[in-house]
C-alpha positions as CSV (number, residue, x, y, z in Angstrom):
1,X,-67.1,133.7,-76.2
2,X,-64.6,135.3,-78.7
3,X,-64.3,138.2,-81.2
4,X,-64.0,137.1,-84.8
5,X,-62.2,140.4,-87.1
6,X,-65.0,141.6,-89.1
7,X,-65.1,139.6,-92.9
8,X,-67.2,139.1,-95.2
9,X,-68.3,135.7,-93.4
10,X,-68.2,136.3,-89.6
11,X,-70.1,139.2,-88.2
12,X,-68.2,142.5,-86.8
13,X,-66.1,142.8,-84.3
14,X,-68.6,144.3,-81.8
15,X,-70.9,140.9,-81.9
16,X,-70.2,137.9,-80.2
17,X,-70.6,134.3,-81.1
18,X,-71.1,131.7,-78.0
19,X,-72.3,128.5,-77.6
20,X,-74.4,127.0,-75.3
21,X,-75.2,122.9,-74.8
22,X,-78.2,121.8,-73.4
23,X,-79.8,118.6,-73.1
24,X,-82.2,117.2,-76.0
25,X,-80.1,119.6,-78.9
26,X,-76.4,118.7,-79.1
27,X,-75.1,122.0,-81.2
28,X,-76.4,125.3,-80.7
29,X,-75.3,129.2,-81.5
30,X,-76.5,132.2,-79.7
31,X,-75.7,135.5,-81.5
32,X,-75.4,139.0,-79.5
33,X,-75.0,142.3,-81.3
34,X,-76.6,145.6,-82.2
35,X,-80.5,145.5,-83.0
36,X,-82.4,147.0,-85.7
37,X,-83.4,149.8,-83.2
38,X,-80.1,149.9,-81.9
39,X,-80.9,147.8,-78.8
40,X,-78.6,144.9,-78.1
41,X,-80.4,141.6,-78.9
42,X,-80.0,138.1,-79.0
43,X,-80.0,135.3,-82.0
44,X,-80.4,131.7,-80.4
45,X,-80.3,128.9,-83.3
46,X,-82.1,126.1,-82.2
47,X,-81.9,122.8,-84.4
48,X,-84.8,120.6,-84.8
49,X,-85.5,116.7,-84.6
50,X,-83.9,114.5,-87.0
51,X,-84.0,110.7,-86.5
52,X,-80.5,109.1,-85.8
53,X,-80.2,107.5,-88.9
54,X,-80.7,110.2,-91.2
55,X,-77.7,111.4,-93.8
56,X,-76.1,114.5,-93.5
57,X,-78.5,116.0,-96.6
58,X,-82.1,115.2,-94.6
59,X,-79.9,116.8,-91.8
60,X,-79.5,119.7,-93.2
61,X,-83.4,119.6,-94.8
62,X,-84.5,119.9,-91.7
63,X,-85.3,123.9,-90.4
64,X,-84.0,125.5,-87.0
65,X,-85.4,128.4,-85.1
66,X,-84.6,131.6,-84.6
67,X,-85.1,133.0,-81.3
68,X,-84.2,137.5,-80.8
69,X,-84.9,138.8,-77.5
70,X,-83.9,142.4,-76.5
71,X,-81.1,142.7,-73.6
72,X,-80.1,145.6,-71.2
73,X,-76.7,143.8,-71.6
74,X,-75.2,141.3,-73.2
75,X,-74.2,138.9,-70.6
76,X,-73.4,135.2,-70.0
77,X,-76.3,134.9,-67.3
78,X,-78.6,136.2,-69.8
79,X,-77.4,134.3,-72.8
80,X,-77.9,130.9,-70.6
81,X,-81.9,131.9,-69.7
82,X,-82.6,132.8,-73.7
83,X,-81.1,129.2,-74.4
84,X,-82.9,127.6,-71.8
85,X,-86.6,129.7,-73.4
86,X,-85.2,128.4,-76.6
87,X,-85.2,124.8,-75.8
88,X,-88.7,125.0,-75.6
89,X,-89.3,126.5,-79.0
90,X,-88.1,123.3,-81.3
91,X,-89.8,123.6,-85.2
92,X,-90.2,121.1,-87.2
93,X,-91.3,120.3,-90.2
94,X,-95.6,120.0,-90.9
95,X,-95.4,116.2,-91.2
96,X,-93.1,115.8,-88.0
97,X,-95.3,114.7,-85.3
98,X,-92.6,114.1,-82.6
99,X,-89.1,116.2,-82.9
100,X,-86.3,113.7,-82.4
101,X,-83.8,114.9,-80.0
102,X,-80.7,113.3,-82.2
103,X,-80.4,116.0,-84.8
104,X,-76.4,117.2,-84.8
105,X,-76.5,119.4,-88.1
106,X,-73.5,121.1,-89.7
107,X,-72.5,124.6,-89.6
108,X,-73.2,125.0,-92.8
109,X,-77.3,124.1,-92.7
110,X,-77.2,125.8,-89.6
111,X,-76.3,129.1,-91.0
112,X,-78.5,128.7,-94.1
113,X,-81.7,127.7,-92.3
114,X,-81.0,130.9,-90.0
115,X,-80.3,133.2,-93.0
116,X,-83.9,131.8,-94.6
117,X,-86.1,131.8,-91.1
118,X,-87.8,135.1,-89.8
119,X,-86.8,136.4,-86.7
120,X,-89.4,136.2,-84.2
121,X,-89.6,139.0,-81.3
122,X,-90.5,137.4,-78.5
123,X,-91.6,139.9,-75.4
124,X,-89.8,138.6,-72.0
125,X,-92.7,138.1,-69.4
126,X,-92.9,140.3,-66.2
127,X,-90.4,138.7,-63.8
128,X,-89.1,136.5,-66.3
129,X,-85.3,137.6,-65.8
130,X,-85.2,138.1,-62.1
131,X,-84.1,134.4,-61.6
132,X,-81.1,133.3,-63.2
133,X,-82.1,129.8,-65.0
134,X,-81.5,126.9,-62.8
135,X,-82.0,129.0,-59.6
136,X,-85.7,126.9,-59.5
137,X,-87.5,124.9,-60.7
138,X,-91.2,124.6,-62.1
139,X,-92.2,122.5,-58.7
140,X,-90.6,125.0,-56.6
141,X,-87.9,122.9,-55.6
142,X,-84.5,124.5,-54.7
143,X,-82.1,124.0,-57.4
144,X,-79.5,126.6,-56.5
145,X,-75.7,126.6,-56.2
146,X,-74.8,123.3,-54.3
147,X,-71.7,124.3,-51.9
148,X,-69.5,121.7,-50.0
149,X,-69.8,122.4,-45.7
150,X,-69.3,120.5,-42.6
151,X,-71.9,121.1,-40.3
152,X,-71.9,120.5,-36.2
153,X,-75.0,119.1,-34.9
154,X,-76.4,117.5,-31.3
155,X,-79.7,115.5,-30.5
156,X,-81.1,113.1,-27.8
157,X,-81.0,109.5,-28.8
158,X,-84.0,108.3,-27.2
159,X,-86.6,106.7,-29.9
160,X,-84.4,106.4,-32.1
161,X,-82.6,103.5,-34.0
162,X,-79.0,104.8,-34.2
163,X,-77.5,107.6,-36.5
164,X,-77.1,106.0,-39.7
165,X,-80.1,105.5,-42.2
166,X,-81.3,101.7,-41.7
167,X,-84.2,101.3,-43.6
168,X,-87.5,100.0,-42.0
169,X,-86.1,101.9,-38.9
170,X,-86.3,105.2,-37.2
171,X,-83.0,106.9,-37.3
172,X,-81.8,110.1,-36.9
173,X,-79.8,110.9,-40.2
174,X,-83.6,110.9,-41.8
175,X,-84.9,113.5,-39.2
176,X,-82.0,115.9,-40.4
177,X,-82.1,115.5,-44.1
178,X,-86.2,115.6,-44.0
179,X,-85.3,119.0,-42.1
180,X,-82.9,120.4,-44.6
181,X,-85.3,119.2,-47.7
182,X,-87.7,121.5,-45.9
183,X,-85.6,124.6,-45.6
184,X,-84.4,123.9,-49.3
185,X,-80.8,122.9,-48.1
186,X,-81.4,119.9,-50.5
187,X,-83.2,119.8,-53.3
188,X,-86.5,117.0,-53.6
189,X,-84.7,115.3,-56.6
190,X,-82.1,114.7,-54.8
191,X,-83.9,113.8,-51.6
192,X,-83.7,110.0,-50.3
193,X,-79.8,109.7,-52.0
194,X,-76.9,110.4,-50.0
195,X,-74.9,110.3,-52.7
196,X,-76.1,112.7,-55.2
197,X,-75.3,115.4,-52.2
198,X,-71.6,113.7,-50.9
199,X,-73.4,113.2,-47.3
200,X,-70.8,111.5,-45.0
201,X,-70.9,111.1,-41.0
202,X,-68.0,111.2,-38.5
203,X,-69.5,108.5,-36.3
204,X,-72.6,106.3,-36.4
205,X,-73.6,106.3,-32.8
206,X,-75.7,103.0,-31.0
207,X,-79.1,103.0,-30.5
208,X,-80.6,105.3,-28.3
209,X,-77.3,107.2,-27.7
210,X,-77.1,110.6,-28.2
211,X,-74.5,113.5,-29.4
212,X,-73.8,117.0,-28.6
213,X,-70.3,117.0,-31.8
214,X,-71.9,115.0,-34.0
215,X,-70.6,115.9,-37.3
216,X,-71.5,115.7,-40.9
217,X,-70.4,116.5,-44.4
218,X,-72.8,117.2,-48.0
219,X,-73.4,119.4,-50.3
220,X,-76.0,122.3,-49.4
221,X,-78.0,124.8,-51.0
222,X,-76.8,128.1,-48.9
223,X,-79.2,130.4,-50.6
224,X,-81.3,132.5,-49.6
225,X,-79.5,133.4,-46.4
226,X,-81.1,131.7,-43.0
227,X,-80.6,128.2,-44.0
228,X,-79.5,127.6,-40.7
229,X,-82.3,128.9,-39.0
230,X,-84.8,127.3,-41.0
231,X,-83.2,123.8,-40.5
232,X,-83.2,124.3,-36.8
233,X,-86.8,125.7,-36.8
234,X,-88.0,122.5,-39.0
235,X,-85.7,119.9,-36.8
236,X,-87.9,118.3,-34.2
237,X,-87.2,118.8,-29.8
238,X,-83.9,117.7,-28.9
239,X,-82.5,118.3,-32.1
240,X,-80.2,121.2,-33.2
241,X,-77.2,122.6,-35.5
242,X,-74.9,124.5,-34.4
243,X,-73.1,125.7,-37.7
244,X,-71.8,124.9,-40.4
245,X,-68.2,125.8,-42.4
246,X,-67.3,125.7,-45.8
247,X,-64.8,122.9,-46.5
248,X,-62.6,121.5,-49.5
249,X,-64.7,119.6,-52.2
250,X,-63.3,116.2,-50.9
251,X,-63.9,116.2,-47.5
252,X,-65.2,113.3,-46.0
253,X,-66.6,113.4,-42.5
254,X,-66.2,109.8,-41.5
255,X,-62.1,109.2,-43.2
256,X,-60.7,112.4,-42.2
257,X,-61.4,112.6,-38.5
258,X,-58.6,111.6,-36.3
259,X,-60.2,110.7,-33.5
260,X,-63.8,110.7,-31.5
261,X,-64.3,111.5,-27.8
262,X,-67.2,110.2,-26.1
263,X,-68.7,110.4,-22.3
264,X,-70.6,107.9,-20.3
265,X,-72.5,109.4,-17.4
266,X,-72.6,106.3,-14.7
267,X,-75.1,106.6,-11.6
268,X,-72.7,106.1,-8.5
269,X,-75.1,103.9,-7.0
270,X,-73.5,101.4,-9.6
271,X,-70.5,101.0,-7.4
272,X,-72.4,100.8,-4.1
273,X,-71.8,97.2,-3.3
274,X,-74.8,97.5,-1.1
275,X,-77.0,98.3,-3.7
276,X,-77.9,96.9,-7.0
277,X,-77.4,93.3,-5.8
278,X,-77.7,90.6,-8.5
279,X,-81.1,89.0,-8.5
280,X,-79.8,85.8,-6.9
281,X,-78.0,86.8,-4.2
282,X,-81.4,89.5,-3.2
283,X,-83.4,86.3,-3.4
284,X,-80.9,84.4,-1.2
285,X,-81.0,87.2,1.3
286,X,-84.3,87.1,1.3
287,X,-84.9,83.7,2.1
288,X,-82.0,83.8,4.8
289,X,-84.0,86.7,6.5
290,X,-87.3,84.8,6.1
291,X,-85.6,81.7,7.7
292,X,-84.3,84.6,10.6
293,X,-87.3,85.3,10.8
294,X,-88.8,82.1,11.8
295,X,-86.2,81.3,14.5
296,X,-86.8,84.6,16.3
297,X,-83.1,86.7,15.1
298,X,-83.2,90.3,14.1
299,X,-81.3,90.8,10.9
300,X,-78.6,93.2,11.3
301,X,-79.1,96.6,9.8
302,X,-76.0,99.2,9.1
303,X,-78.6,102.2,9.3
304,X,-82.1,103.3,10.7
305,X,-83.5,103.2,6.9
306,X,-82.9,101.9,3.3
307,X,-82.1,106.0,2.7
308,X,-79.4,106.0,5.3
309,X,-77.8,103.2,3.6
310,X,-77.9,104.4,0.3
311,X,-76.0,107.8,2.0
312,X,-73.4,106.2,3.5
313,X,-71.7,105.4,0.2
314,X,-69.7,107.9,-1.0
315,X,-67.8,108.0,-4.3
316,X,-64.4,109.5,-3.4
317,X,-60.7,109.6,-4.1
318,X,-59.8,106.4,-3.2
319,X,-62.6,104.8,-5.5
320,X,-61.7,107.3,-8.8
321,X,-58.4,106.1,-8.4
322,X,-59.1,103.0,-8.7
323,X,-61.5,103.4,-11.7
324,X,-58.9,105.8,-13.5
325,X,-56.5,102.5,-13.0
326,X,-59.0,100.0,-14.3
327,X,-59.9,102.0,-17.1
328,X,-56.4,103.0,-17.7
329,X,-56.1,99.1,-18.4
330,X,-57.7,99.5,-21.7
331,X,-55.7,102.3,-23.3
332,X,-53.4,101.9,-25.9
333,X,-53.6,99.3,-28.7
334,X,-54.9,95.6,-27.8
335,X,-57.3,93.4,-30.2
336,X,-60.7,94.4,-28.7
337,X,-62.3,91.7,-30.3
338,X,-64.0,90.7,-27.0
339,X,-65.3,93.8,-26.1
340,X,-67.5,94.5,-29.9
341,X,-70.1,92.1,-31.5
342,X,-69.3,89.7,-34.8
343,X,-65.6,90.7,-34.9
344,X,-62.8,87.7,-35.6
345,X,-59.9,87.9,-33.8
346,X,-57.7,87.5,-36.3
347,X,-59.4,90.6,-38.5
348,X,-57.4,93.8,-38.9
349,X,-60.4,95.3,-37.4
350,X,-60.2,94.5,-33.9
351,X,-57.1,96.2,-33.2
352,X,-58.5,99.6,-31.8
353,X,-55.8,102.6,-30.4
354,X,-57.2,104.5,-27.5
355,X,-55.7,107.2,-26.5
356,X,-56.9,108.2,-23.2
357,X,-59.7,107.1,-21.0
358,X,-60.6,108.8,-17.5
359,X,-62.9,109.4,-14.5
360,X,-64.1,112.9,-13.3
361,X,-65.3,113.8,-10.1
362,X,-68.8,113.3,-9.2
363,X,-72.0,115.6,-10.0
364,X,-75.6,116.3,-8.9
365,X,-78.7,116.1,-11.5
366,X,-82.1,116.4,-10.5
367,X,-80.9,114.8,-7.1
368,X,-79.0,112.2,-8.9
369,X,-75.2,111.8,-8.5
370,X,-73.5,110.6,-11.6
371,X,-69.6,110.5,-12.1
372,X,-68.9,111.0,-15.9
373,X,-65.9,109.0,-17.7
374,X,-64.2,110.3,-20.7
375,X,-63.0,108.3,-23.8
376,X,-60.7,109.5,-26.8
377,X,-59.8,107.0,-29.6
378,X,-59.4,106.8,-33.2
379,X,-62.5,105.2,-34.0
380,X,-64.6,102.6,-32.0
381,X,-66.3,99.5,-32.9
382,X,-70.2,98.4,-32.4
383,X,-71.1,98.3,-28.6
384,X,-67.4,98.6,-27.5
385,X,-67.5,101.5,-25.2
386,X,-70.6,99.9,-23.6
387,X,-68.8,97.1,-22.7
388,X,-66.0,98.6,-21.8
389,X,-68.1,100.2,-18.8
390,X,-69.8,97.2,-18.6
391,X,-66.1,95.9,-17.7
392,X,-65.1,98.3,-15.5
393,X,-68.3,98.1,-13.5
394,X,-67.9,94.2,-12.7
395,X,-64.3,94.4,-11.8
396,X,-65.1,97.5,-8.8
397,X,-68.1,95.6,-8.1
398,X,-65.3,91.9,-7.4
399,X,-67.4,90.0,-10.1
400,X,-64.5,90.2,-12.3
401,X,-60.7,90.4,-11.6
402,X,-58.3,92.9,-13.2
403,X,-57.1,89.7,-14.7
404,X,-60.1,88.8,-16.3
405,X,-60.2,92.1,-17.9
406,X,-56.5,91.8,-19.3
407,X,-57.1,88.3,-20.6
408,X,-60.4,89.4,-22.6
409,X,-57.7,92.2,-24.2
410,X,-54.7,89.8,-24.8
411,X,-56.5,86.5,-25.8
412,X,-58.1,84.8,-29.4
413,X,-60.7,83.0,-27.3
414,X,-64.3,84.1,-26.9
415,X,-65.0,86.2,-23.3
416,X,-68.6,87.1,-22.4
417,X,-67.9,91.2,-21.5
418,X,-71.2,92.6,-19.5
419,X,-72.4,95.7,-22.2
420,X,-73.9,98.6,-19.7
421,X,-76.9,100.3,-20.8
422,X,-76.8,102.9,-23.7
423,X,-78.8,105.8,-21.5
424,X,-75.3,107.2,-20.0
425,X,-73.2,107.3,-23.5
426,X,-73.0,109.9,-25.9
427,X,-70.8,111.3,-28.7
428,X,-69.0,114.7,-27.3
429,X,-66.5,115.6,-29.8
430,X,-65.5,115.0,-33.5
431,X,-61.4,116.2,-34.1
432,X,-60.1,117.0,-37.3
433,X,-56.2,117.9,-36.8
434,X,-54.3,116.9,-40.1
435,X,-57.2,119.0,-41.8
436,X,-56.8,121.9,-39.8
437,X,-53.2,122.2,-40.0
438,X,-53.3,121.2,-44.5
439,X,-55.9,123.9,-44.9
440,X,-54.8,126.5,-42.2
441,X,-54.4,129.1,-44.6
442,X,-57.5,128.1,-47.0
443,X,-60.0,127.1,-45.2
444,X,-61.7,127.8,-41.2
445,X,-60.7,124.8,-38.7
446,X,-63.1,122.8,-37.9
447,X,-63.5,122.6,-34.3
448,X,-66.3,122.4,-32.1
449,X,-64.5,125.2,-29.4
450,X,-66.0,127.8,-31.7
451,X,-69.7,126.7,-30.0
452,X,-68.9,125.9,-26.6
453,X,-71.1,127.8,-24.7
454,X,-74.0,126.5,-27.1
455,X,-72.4,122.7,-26.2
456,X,-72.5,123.5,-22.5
457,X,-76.0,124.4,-22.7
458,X,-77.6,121.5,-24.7
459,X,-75.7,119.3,-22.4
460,X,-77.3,121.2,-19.1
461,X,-80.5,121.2,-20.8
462,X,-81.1,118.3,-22.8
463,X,-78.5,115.6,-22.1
464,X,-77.9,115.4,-18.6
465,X,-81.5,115.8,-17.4
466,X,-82.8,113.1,-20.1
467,X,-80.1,110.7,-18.2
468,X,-81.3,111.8,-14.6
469,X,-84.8,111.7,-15.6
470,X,-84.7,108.0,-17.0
471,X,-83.1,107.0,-14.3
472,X,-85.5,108.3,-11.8
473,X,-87.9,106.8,-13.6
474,X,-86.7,103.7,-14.7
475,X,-84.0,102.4,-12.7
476,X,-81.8,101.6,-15.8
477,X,-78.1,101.2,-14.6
478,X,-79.9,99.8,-11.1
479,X,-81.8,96.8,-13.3
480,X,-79.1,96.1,-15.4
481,X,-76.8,94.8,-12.2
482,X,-79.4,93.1,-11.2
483,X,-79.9,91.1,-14.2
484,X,-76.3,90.2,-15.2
485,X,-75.5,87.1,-16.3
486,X,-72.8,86.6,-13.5
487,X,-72.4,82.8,-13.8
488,X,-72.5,82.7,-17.8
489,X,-69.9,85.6,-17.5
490,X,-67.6,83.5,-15.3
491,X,-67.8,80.1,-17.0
492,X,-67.0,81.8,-20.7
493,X,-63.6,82.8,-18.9
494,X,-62.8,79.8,-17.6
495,X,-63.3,77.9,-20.9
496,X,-61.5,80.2,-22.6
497,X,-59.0,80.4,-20.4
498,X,-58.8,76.3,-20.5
499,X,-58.8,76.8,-24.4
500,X,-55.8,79.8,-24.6
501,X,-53.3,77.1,-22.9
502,X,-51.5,80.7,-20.9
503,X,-50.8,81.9,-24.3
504,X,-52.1,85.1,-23.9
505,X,-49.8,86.1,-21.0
506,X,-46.9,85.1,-22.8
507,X,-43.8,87.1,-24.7
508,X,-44.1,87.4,-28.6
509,X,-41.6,84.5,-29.2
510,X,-42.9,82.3,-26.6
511,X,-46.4,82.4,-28.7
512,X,-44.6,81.7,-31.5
513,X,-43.0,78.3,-30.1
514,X,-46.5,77.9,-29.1
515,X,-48.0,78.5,-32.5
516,X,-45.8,76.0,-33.9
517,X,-46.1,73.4,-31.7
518,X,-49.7,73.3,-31.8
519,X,-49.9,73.7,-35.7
520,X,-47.5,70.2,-35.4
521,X,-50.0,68.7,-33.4
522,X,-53.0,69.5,-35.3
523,X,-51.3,68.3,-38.7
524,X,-50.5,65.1,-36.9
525,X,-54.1,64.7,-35.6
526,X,-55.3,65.2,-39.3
527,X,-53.2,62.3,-40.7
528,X,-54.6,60.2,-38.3
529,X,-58.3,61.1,-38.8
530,X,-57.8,61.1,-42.7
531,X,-55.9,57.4,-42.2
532,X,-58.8,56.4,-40.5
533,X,-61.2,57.1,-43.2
534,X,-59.2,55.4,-46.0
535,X,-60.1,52.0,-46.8
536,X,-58.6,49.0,-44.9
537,X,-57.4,46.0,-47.1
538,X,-58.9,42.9,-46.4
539,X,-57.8,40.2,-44.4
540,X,-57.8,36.5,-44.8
541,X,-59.7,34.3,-42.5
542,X,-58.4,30.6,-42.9
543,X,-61.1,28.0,-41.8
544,X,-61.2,24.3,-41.7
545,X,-60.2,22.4,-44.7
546,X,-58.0,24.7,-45.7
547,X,-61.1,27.5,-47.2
548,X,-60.1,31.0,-46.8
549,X,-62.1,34.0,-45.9
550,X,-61.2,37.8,-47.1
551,X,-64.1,39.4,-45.3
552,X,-64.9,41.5,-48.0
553,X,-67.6,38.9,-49.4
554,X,-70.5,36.8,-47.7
555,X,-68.9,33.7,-48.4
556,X,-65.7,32.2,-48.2
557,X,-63.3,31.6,-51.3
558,X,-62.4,28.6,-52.7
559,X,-65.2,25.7,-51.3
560,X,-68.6,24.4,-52.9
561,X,-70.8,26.8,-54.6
562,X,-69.8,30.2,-55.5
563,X,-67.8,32.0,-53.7
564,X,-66.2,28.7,-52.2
């Protein structure tokens, strides 16, 4: 708004001219200033319908409305609900059946159809004014004041298709955003689009895997207060958020996280080389102990009972060591285009950076021993910490060598790499330093140490015994041993190792020498083939009598008939 000096054609110094836009009328005025009794009220010129086409005279032909209201106060709030009542009040002319929403009409036909109309007092309705305009809508639906947050969440993966939306599936980014509809966080126009509300992830966890700092970014409704709450109360079992923090308008979840730490939870009985024998060699022992049988010998037992055995393994120091080693093997960056699904060597992609990756000392669940490995990376690929495990398991197991597992990092040939179940893995942590330390002084970091102890106990009450139970149950790391492919696993290495010619094993310049050598090869082996597909010229056959014979024709040239 602005004060005009009081003239003889603007109004006095103590009224105030503003205008408001507003979709279906492109040029409106709204008048404030002293009433007739004294009480502040409101002018709102409202244009009517003109067809596109029309000249500047039907323009101005055309009548507007004139809208006064009484107001406690003249403010901007109140202005903005009188123009939205107004939009609803369009006149037109007796012989206009439908008010065309083109009309832009000049100040000058503005002012004179307002000087000529009547002012019409229009009584507010109770209530009408407790709502600001655009707080709600006729439906119901929220349509407040949309503010940019970060929220930290955890669920259990089981039943579900992943994290990100896949439609036709079950997923669990559809779970949360059918939640947050429901406690008004998001508005049901904008329901079904992630990008009318900015919604991002950090990570799009596997199917069936589960989270306890999974976190994502959008634009939420905050009001009334207890969003939170009634998102949590309208999330189903094994879901829950634990915050959220305003953040900068830009902030995407996925881009600006540095780097993702996950856990895998392993049974121990998955390095108990008397246990989860593949299926072959438990069929081979069985027949060698049915054949014992026949001839009368006793098949030597290391224990009274099957339980015995089973507790005479014992995951200690020795063993962790040796994990910590093997898994310390994949750290750093390598071209992990063996251990991920679809992925060329030679794309940009493959190259992953881990940063750390470690084993921590065993734990009971449920009566269940598990020893839990830790990952921290920059960003992972499809399946690749699975079979990473996967991996790890068949080299402590002696299916696979140290060696093997090197190679599959260092070579451009194919490797089949075991992928252990998705029951044990789950995303821990989301980390957000070069955020934190731009908007120190702006904004709160976001950090998943201010809910720890909430961390901590969806872990101990939701995570770990899902894992133990399922495992009771089912048998999953157990039946997965069993079932490897072992001798598919070993031939792929093999081939490709018959294919990589010691190339992978060898210094930068060495590979180059090799590079060249066989890109000089393979040109010459392409002359030859495409010499062998040209055309041959054709040779001359004498015969008897001195008749030649090209052997491009049927009959000889230069004899009896044609052709000869």
């Amino acid at each position: 708004g602005a004060s005009h000096p009081p003239t003889e054609s603007s109004p006095t110094a103590s009224e105030r001219v503003m205008r408001a836009s507003a979709p279906g009328c492109t040029s409106r005025g709204a008048r404030v200033g002293p009433g007739a009794n004294g009480i502040a009220t409101a002018r709102i010129l409202v244009s009517s319908g003109c067809p596109r086409g029309a000249t500047t005279r039907a323009r101005a032909s055309r009548p507007s409305a004139v809208v006064a209201m009484p107001l406690a106060g003249p403010t901007r709030r109140a202005i903005a609900a009188l123009t939205t009542r107004a939009r609803l009040l369009r006149v037109g002319p007796a012989s206009s059946t439908r008010p065309s929403p083109f009309l832009v009409p000049t100040r000058r036909s503005t002012a004179a159809a307002a000087a000529d109309a009547p002012a019409q007092s229009i009584a507010p309705t109770e209530g009408a004014d407790a709502k600001p305009a655009g707080d709600e809508a006729e439906d119901g639906t929220a349509r407040g004041k949309k503010r940019k947050i970060a929220a930290f969440l955890a669920y259990v993966g089981k039943g579900y298709q992943g994290f990100q939306r896949n439609p036709g599936a079950r997923t669990v980014e559809d779970e949360l955003e059918r939640a947050i509809v429901a406690a008004g966080g998001i508005s049901r126009d904008n329901a079904g689009d992630f990008t009318k509300v900015q919604w991002t992830r950090a990570a799009r966890t596997d199917k069936g895997v589960s989270a306890v700092g999974q976190c994502i970014a959008l634009r939420m409704v905050l009001d009334p207060p207890g969003v939170l709450e009634r998102i949590n109360a309208a999330l189903p079992a094994g879901f829950k958020i634990f915050g959220y923090k305003r953040v900068t308008g830009g902030v995407n979840a996925k881009t600006m996280c540095d780097r993702r730490r996950y856990e895998y939870v392993i049974p121990t009985c998955a390095f108990d080389p008397r246990r989860c024998l593949p299926r072959r060699e438990v069929e081979a022992e069985a027949a060698l102990a049915a054949e014992a049988a026949e001839q009368g010998i006793e098949p030597i037992k290391t224990g009274e009972t099957e339980e015995e055995d089973a507790k005479a393994f014992v995951f200690d120091e020795d063993l962790r060591a040796r994990v910590n080693k093997i898994l310390g093997n994949y750290c750093g960056t390598h071209n992990f285009h063996n251990y991920t699904v679809r992925v060329d060597p030679n794309d940009a992609a493959a190259m992953r950076y881990i940063i750390s990756f470690e084993c921590g000392e065993p734990f009971v669940i449920d009566g269940v021993e598990f020893v839990r490995t830790t990952v921290v990376g920059q960003s992972f690929m499809l399946h690749q910490i699975r079979k990473l495990i996967g991996t790890m398991i068949c080299v402590v197991r002696g299916y696979l060598t140290e060696e093997d597992q090197i190679f599959a990092l260092k070579t451009k040939e194919s490797c089949v790499t075991p992928m252990a179940p998705e029951l044990g893995l789950f995303l821990c942590e989301c980390i957000y330093h070069a955020y934190n330390t731009r908007y120190a002084e702006s904004h709160e970091p976001l950090a998943l140490d201010d809910y720890a102890n909430d961390v901590e106990a969806f872990k101990k009450s939701h995570i770990y015994p899902h894992m133990a139970s399922t495992e009771k149950e089912e048998s999953t790391m157990e039946a997965w041993v069993r079932m490897l492919p072992l001798k598919q696993i070993r031939n792929s290495y093999e081939w490709a190792r018959k294919k990589d010619g010691g190339r992978a094993f060898m210094s930068k310049a060495d590979k180059k020498e090799a590079e060249k050598r066989d890109y000089k090869k393979r040109k010459e082996r392409d002359a030859e083939r495409r010499a062998e597909r040209e055309p041959q010229p054709p040779k001359e056959i004498i015969l008897e009598g001195g008749l030649k014979f090209t052997g491009s024709g049927s009959k000889p040239k230069g004899g009896r008939g044609a052709g000869w």
